[in-house]
N, CA, C and O atoms as a GROMACS GRO file, in nm:
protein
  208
    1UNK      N    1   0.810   0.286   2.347
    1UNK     CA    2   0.699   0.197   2.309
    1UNK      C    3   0.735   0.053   2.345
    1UNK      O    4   0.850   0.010   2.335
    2UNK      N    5   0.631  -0.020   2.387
    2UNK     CA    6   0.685  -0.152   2.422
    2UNK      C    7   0.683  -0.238   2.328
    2UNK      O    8   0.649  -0.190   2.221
    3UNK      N    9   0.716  -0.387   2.325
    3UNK     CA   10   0.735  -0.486   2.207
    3UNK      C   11   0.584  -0.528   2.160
    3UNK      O   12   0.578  -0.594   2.056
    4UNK      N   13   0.495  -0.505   2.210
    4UNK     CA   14   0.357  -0.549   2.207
    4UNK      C   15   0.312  -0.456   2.122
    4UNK      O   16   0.255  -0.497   2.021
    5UNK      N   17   0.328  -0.303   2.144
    5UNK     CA   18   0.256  -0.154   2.070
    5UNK      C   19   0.341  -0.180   1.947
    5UNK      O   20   0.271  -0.174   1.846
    6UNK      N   21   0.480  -0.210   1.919
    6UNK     CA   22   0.562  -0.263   1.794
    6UNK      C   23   0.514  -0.354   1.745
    6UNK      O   24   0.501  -0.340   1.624
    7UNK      N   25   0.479  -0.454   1.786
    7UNK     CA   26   0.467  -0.568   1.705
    7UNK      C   27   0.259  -0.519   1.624
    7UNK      O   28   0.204  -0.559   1.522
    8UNK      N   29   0.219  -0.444   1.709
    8UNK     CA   30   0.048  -0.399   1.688
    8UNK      C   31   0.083  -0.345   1.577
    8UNK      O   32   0.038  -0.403   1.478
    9UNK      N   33   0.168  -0.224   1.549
    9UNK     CA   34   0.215  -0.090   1.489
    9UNK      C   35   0.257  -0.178   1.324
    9UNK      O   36   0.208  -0.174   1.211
   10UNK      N   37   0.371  -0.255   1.388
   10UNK     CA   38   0.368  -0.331   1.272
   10UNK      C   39   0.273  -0.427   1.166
   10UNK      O   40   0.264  -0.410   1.045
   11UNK      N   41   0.209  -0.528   1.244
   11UNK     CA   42   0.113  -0.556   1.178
   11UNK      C   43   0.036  -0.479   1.098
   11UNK      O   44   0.046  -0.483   0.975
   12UNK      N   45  -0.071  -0.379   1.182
   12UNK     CA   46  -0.136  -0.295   1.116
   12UNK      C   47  -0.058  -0.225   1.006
   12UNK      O   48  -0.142  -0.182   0.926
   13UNK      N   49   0.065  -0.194   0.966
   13UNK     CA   50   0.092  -0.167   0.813
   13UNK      C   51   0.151  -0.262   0.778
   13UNK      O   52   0.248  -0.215   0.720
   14UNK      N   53   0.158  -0.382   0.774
   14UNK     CA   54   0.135  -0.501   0.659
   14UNK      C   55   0.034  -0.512   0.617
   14UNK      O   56   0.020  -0.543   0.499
   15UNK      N   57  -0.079  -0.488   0.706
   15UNK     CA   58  -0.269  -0.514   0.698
   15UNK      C   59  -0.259  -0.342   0.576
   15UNK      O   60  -0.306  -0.347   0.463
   16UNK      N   61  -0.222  -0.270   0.607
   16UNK     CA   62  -0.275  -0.139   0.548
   16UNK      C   63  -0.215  -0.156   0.343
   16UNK      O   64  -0.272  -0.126   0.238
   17UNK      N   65  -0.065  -0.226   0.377
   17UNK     CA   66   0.047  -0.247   0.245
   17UNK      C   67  -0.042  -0.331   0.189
   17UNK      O   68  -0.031  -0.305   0.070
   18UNK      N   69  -0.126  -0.418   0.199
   18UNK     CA   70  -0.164  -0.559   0.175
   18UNK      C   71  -0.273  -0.504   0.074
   18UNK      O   72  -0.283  -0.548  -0.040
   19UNK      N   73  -0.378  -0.376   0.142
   19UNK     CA   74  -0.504  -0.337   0.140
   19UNK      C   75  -0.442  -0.228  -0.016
   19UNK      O   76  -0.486  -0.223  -0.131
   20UNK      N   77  -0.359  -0.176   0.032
   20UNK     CA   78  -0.345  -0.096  -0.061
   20UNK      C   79  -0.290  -0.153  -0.206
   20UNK      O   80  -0.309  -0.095  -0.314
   21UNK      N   81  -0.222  -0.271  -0.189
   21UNK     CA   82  -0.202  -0.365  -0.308
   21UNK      C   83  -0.335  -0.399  -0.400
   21UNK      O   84  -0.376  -0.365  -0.511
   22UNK      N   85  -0.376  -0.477  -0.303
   22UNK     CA   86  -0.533  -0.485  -0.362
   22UNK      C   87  -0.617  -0.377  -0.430
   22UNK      O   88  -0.688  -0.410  -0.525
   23UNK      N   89  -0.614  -0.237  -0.384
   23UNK     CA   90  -0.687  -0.150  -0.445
   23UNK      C   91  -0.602  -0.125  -0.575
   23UNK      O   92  -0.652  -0.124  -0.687
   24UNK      N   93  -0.501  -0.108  -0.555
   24UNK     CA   94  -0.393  -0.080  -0.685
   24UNK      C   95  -0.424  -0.211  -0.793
   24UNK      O   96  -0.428  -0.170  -0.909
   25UNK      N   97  -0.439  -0.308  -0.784
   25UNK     CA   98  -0.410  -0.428  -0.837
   25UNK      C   99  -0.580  -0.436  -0.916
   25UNK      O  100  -0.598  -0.471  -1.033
   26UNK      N  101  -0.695  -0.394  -0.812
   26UNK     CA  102  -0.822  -0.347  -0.881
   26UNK      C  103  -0.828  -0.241  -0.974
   26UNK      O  104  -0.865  -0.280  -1.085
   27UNK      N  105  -0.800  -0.102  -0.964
   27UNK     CA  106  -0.739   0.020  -1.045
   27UNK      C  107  -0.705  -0.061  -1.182
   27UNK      O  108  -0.764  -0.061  -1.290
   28UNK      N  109  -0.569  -0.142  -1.130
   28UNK     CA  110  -0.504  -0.185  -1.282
   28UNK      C  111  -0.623  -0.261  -1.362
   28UNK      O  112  -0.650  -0.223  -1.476
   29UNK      N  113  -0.676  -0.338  -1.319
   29UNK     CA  114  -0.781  -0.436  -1.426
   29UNK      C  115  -0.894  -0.390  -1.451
   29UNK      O  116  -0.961  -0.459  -1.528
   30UNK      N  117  -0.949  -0.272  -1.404
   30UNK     CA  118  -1.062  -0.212  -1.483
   30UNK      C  119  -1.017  -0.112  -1.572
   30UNK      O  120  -1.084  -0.085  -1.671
   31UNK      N  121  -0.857  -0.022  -1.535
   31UNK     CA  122  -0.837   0.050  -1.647
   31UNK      C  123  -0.745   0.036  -1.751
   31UNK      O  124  -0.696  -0.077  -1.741
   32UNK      N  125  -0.706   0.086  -1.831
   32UNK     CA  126  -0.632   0.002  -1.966
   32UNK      C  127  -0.520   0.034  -1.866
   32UNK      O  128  -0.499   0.085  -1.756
   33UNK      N  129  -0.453  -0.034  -1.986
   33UNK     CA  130  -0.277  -0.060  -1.949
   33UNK      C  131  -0.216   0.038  -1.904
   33UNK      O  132  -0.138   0.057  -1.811
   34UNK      N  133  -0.277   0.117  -2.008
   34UNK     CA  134  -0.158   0.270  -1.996
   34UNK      C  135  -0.173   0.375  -1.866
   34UNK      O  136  -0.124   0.488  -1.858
   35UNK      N  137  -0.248   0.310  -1.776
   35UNK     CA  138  -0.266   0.376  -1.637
   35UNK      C  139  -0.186   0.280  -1.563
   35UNK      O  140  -0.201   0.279  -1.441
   36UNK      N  141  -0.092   0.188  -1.623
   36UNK     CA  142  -0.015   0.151  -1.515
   36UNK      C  143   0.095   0.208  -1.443
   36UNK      O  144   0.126   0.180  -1.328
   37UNK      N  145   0.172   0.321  -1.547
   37UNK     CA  146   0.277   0.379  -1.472
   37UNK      C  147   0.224   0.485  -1.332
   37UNK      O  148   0.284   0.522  -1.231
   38UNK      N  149   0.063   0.514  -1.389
   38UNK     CA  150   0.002   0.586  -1.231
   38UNK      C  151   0.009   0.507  -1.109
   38UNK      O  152   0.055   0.546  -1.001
   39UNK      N  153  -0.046   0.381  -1.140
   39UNK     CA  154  -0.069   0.311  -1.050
   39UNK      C  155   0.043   0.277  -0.992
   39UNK      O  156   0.026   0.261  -0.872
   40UNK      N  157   0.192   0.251  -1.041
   40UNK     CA  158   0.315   0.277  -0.930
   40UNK      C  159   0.293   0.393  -0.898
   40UNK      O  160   0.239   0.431  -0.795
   41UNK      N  161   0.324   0.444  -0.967
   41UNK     CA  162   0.338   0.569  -0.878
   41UNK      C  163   0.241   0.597  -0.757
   41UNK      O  164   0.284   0.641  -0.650
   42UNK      N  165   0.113   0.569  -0.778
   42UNK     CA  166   0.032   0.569  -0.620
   42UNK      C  167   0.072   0.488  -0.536
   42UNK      O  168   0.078   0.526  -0.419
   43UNK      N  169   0.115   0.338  -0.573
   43UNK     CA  170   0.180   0.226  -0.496
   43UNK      C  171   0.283   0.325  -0.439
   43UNK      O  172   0.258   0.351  -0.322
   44UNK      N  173   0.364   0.374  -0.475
   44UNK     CA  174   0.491   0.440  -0.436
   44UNK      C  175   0.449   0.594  -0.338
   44UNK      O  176   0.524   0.656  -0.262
   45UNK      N  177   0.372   0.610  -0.357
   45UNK     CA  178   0.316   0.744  -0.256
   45UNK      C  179   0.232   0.658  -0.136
   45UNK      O  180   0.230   0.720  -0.030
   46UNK      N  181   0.165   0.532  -0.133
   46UNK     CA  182   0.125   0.513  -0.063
   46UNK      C  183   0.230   0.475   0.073
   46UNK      O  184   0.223   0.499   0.194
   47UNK      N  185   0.357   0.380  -0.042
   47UNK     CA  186   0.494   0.316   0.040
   47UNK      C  187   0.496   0.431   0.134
   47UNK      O  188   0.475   0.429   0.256
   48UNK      N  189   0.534   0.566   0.032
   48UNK     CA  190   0.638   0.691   0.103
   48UNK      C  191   0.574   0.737   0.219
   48UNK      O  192   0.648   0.793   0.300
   49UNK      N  193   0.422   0.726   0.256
   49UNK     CA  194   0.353   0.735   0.297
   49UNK      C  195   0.316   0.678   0.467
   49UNK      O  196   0.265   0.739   0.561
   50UNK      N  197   0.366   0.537   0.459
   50UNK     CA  198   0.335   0.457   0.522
   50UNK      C  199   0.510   0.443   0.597
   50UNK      O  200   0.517   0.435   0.720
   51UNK      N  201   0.581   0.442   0.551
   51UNK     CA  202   0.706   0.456   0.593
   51UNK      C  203   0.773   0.601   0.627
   51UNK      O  204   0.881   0.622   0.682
   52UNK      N  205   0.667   0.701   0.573
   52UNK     CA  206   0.698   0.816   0.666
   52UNK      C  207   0.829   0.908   0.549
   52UNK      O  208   0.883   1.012   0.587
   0.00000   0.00000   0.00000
């Protein structure tokens, strides 16, 4: 792959990590507290996810 398709590849999952923060970070403030240990844990499936 060249430095250009890397540097694309990369961006696009900072753009995807970023997106998925945000949805997690929405999740947390409409539901009570006690759905926060889900919400790592999806943060953390999304990571495992995205990093393969």
């Amino acid at each position: 792959m060249s430095l250009e398709g890397v540097v694309i590849v990369s961006g696009f999952l900072i753009v995807l990590i970023q997106i998925a923060i945000l949805i997690a970070l929405l999740f947390r403030l409409s539901d009570p507290p006690r759905s926060e240990k889900k919400v790592k844990q999806d943060i953390k499936k999304i990571k495992d996810q995205i990093t393969g």
